[in-house]
N, C-alpha and C positions, 0 to 999 in steps of 0.2 A: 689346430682346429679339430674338435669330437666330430666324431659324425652321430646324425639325427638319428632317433631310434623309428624304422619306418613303420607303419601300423596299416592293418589291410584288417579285412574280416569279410566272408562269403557273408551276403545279402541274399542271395537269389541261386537253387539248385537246382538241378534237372538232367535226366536221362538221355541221350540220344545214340542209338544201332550204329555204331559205324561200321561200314559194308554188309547193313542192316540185318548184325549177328556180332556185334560185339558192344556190349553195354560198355560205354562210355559217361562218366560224367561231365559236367558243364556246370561249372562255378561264376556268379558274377560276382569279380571282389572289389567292393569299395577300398580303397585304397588314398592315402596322403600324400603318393609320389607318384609318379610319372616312371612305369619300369626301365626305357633306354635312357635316360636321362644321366648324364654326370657331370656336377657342379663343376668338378675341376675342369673340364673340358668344352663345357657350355657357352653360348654365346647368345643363348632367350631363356628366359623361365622356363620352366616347367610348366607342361600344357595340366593346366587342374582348370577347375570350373570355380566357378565364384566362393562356392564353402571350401576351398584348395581342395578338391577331391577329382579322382578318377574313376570307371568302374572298368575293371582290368575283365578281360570272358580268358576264362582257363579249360583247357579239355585236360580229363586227367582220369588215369588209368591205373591205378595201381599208386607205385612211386612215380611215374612220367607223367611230369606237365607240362603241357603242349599250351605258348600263349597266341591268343586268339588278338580280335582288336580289343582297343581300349577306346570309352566313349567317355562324354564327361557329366551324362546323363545314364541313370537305372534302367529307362524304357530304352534309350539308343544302347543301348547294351545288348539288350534284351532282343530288339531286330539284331542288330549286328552279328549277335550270335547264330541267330536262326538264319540269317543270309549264309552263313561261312560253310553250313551242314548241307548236305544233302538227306532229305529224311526230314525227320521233326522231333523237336526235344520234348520231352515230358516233364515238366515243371513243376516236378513234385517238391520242391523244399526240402528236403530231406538232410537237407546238411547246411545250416547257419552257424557260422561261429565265426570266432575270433582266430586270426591265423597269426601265425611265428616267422622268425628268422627273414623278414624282409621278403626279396625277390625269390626266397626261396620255397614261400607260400607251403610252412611246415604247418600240420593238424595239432602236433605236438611242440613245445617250448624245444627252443634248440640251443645248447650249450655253447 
């Protein structure tokens, strides 16, 4: 059996101080899978929303991606994320794209 090839992409960016002095970003990535999920070991589908999608909230720092909750809605994402912060994000967009390597939410294609 191949495995799927899984497709994410940042929808939604934004800034947030963590211990209100260190910029941090905040990614929401729509995504096709469910990140804890594995088929082999599964005993329910995968939590997606009715177009099979998730929107996964990333804190990310550099190379360190910190995963936040996942909602199966862009707005429940979007609270979710600002529940988990102390402070408040700035939702500049600043970073839309298309992401690489799966679960490993690369900016760059990964070999």
């Amino acid at each position: 059996m191949s495995e799927r090839e899984l497709r994410s992409e940042i929808v939604q960016s934004g800034v947030w101080l963590y211990d209100n002095s260190v910029p941090t970003d905040v990614w929401i990535v729509k995504q096709d899978f469910e990140y804890w999920y594995e088929a082999d070991f599964a005993d329910a589908s995968e939590d997606l929303n009715e177009n099979g999608e998730a929107f996964q909230v990333l804190f990310v720092r550099g190379n360190r991606r910190t995963l936040g909750p996942a909602r199966l809605s862009l707005a429940a994402a979007v609270a979710a994320a600002e529940q988990a912060v102390e402070g408040q994000i700035n939702w500049t967009n600043h970073l839309r794209q298309e992401l690489f390597g799966g679960r490993r939410y690369s900016l760059t294609p990964v070999e």
